[in-house]
C-alpha positions in Angstrom: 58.4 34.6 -4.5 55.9 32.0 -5.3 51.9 32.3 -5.8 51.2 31.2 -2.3 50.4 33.8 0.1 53.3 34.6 2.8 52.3 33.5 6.6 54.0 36.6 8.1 54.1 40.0 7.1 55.9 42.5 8.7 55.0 45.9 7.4 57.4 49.3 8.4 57.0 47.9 11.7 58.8 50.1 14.5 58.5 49.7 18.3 60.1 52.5 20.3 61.0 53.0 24.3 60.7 56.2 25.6 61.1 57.3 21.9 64.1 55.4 21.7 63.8 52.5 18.6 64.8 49.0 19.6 63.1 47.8 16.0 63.0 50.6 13.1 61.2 50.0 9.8 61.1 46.2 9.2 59.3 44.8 6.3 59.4 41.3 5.4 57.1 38.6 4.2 57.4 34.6 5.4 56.2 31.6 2.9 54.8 28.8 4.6 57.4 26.4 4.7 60.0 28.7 5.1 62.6 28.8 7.9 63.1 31.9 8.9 66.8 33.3 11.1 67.1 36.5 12.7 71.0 37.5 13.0 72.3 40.1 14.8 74.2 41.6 17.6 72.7 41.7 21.3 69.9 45.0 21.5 69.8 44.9 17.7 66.1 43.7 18.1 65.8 40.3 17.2 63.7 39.0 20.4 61.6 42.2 20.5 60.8 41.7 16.8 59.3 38.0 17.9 57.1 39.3 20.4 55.8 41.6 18.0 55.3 39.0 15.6 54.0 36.5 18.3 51.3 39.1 20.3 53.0 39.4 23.3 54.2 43.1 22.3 52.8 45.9 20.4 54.5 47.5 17.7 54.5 51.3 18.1 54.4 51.8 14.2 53.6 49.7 11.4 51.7 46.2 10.9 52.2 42.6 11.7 50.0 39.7 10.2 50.5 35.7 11.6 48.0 33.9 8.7 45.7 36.5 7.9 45.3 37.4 11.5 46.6 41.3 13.2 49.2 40.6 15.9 47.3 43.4 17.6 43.5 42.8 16.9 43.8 39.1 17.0 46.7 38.0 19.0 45.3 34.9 20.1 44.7 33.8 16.8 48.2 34.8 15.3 49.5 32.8 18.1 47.5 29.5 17.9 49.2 29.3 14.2 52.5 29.8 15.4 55.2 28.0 17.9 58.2 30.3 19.5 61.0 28.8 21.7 62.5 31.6 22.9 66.3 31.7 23.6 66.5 30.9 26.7 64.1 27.9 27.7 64.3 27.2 31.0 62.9 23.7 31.1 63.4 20.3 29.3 67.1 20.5 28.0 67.5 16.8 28.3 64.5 16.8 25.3 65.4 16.4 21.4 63.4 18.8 19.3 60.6 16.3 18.4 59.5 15.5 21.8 60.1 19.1 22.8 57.9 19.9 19.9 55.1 17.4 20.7 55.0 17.9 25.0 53.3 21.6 24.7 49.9 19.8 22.8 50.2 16.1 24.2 48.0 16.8 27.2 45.0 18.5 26.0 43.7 15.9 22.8 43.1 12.5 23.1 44.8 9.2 21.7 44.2 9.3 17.9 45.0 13.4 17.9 47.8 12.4 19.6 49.4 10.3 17.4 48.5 13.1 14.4 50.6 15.2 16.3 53.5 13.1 16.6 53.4 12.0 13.5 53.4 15.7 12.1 56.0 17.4 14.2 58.6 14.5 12.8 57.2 15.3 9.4 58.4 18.7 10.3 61.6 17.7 12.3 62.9 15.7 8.9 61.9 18.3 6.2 63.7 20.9 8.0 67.0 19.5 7.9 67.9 19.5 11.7 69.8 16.2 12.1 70.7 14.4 15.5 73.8 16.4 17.5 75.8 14.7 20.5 75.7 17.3 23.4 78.2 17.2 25.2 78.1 16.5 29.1 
């Protein structure tokens, strides 16, 4: 670990159905920077862990922090410093992953923030590593 302070932290968090645990116990810390994969089979909790970590669920037990900010007190804020494309996204598949990451943003900020956020989410598109792949048709 490094001196910087992680931008997720997952602490003993649990969320249970009707008692039964679709997420038991995680604890993990995120760096900013880091790119984070969840890997496991189907119902092992991957997605419900994201909307724990994104607001959009509650964890029955533990604690969740998105920079600083309680997933449950300040979901809002935990979610304005995050992006989340879940699995299955049911519009723009013809769209590489830097437009796709620019079109959410694009119509609420004028010219000059536009081109900010353009020229960031390539910045982010390049450092990460993802390179161009042929779909096939």
């Amino acid at each position: 670990m490094s001196d910087r302070s992680p931008v997720i932290v997952a602490r003993r968090v649990t969320k249970l159905y009707g008692g039964v645990p679709a997420v038991r116990d995680v604890t993990l810390e995120v760096e900013q920077g880091e790119i984070l994969g969840l890997l496991g089979p189907n119902g092992s909790g991957k997605t419900t862990l994201l909307r724990m970590v994104t607001g959009y669920l509650s964890p029955s037990a533990g604690s969740l922090t998105v920079a600083g900010h309680d997933t449950v007190r300040e979901p809002m804020a935990a979610r304005r410093r995050i992006g989340y494309v879940p699995e299955s996204v049911p519009l723009y598949s013809h769209m590489r992953v830097r437009e796709f990451l620019t079109i959410p943003t694009l119509s609420f900020w004028t010219s000059p923030q536009t081109d900010s956020i353009r020229a960031r989410s390539s910045r982010r598109v390049d450092s990460s590593g993802i390179s161009p792949v042929s779909i096939p048709s």
